[in-house]
C-alpha positions as CSV (number, residue, x, y, z in Angstrom):
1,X,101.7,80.1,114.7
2,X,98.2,81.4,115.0
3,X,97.1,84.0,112.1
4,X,95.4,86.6,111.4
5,X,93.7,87.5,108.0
6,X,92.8,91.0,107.4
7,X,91.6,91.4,103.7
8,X,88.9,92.9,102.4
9,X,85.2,90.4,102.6
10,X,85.4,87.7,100.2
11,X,89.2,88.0,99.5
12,X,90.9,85.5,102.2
13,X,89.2,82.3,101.1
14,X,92.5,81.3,99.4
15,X,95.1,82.2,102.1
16,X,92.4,80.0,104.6
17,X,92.6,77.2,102.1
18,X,96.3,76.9,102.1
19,X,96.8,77.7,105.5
20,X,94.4,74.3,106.8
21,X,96.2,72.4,104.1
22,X,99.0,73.2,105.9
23,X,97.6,72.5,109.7
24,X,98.3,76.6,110.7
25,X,95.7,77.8,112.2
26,X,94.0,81.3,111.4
27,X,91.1,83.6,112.5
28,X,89.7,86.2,109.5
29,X,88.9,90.1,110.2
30,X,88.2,92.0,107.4
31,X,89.6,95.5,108.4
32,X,88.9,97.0,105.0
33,X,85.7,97.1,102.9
34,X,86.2,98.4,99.5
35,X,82.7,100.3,97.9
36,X,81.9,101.3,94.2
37,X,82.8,105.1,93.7
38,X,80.1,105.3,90.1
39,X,82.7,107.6,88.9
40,X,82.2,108.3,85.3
41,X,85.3,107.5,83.0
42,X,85.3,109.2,79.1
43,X,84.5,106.0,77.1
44,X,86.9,107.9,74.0
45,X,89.5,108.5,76.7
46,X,90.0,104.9,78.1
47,X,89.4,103.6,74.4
48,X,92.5,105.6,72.6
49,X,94.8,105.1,75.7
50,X,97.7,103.3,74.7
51,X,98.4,101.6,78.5
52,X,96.2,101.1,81.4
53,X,97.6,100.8,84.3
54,X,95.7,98.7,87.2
55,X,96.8,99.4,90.8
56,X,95.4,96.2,92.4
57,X,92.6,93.4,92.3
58,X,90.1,95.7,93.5
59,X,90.6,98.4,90.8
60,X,89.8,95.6,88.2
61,X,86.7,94.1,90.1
62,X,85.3,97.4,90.0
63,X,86.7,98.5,86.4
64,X,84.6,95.0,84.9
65,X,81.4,96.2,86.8
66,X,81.4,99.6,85.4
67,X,82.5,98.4,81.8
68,X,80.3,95.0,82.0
69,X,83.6,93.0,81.5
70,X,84.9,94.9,78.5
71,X,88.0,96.2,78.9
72,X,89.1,98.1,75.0
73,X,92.4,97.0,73.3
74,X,95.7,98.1,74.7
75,X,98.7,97.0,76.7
76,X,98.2,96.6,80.4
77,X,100.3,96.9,83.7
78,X,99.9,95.3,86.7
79,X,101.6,96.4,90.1
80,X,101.9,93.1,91.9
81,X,101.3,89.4,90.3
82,X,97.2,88.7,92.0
83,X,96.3,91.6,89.9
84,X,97.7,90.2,86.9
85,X,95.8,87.0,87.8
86,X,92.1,89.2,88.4
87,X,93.1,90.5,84.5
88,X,93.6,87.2,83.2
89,X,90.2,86.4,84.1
90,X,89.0,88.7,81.6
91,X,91.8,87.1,78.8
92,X,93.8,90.4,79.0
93,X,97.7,89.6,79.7
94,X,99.1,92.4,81.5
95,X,102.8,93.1,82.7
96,X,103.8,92.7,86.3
97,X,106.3,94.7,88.0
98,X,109.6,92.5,89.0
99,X,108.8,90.0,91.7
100,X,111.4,91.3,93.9
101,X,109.8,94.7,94.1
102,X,106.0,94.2,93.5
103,X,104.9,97.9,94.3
104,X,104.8,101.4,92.6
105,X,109.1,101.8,92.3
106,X,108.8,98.3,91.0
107,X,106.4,98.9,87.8
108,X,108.1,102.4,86.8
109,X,111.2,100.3,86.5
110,X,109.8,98.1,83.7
111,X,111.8,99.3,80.4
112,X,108.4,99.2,78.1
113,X,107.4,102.3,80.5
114,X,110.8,104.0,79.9
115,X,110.1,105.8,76.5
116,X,106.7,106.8,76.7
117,X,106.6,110.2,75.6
118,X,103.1,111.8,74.2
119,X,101.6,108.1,75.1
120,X,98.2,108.3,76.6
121,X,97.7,106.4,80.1
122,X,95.1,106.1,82.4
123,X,95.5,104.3,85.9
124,X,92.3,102.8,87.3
125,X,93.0,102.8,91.3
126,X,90.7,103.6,94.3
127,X,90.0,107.1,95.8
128,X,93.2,108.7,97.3
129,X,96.0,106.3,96.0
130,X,99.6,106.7,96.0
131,X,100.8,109.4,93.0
132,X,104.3,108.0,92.2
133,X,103.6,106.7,89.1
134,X,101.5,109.4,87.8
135,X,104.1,111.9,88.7
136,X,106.9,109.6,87.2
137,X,105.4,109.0,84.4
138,X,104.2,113.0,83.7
139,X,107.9,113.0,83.9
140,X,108.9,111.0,81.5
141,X,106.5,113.1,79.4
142,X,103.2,110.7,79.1
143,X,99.9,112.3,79.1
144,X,98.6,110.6,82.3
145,X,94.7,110.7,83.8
146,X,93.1,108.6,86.8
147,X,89.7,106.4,86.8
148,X,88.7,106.0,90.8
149,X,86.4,103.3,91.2
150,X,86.4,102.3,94.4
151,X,86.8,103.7,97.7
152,X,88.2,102.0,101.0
153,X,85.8,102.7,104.1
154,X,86.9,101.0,107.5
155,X,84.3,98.0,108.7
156,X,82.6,98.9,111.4
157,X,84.2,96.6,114.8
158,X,84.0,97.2,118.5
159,X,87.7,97.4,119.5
160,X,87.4,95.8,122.8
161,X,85.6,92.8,121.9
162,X,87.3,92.4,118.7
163,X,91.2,92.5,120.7
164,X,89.7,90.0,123.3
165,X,89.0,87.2,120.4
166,X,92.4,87.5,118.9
167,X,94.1,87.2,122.1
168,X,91.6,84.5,122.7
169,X,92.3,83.3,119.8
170,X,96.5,83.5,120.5
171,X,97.3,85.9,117.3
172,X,100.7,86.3,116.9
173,X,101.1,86.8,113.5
174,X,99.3,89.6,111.2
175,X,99.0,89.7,107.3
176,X,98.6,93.3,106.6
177,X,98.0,93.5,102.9
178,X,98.2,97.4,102.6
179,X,99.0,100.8,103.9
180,X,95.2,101.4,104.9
181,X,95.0,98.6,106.6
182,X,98.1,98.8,108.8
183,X,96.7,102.5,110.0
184,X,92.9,100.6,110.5
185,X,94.9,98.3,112.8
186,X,96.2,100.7,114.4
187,X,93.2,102.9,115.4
188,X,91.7,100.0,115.9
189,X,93.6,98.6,118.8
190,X,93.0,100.2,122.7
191,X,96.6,101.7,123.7
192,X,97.1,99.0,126.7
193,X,96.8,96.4,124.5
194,X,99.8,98.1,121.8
195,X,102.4,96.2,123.8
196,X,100.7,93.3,122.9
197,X,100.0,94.1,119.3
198,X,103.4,95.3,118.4
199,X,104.7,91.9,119.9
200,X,103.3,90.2,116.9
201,X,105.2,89.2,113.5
202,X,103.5,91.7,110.9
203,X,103.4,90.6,107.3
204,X,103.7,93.2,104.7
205,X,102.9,93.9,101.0
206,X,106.0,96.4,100.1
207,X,108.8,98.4,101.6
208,X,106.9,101.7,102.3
209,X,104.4,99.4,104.4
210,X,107.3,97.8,106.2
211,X,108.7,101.3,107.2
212,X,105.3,102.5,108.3
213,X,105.1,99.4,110.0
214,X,108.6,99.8,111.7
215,X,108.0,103.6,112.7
216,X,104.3,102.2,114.4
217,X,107.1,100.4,116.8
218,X,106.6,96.9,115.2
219,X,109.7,95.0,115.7
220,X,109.0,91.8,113.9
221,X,108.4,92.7,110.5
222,X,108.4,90.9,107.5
223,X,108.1,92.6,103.7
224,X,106.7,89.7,101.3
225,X,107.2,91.7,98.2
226,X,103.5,91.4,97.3
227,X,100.1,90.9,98.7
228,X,99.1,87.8,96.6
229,X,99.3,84.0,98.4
230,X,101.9,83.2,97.1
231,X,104.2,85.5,98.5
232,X,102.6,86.0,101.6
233,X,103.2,82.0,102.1
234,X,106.8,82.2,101.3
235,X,107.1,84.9,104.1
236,X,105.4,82.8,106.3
237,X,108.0,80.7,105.7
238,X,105.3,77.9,104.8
């Protein structure tokens, strides 16, 4: 098995770690950057919410920067479990969605977020996120706003030279840890090398990434039910 790492700059350090304590070989290119949005958020708004929700690690990075690591008093949501752990840095305890279904469907199926009527929420995610649980949630009669701070940009790569050191290299398995960067992947790769790239085992975060996955012609595909270590280790059957 040779591996492929495709995280954001800075965030595959511990999948490395545990893949050499394991002897599995891996190659890391970031084909996501994630950027600061400077958004403004209404300090009374976040500070009278009664839940924030936090889509995912980089939504809290960015969250502490803008709030110098002060986060007000409330209860917390997390969609998948590393989240959780990037908000326990900051001593907040936040519930996870179930860790069968670590994704949007998961978190709206928590019973605290069943009877939440009038309740003020605001979800901190990056620009152009999925609206499930905002809609859900309206549903269910909560008064729901967004803080975006971040944005995902794709890194800059020359496809040709990039596709020649993974083959190189003898990729054959991918850990795609999002939607965005299953469709980078995608544009990225030169169309005579697709046979190639849809050859390889393709790990994914959630079951609408494993159907995008599928419908891209992928035919090894694995869902890990998150994007943290962990699970993506326990897909990898390691």
């Amino acid at each position: 098995m040779k591996v492929l790492l495709t995280r954001p700059e800075g965030r595959n350090q511990a999948m490395v770690q545990q893949l050499k304590s394991k002897g599995v070989d891996c190659i890391v290119t970031p084909l996501l950057a994630v950027a600061p949005t400077h958004f403004p958020i209404d300090a009374h708004q976040l500070s009278t919410s009664d839940c924030i929700i936090f889509i995912s690690t980089n939504a809290v990075h960015f969250a502490a920067l803008s709030l110098n690591n002060r986060f007000p008093e409330c209860r917390y949501y997390a969609v998948g479990q590393a989240t959780a752990d990037a908000l326990r840095q900051f001593n907040i305890h936040a519930e996870v969605a179930p860790q069968d279904s670590q994704d949007s469907e998961g978190l709206l199926s928590l019973n605290s977020l069943a009877e939440i009527r009038n309740q003020q929420i605001v979800i901190i995610r990056g620009v152009g996120g999925r609206e499930t649980i905002a809609e859900q949630l309206t549903l269910r009669q909560a008064k729901v706003n967004y803080w975006e701070v971040y944005q995902r940009v794709m890194p800059k790569l020359d496809p040709q030279s990039v596709c020649s050191q993974w083959q190189t290299a003898k990729i054959d398995t991918i850990v795609v840890t999002s939607g965005e960067v299953l469709v980078n992947l995608i544009n990225l790769v030169p169309k005579e090398l697709f046979a190639w790239l849809q050859s390889c085992h393709i790990i994914v975060p959630s079951h609408r990434v494993e159907q995008r996955a599928k419908t891209a012609g992928f035919c090894h595909v694995t869902n890990a039910n998150g994007a943290n270590t962990e699970a993506v280790l326990q897909a990898l059957s390691l």
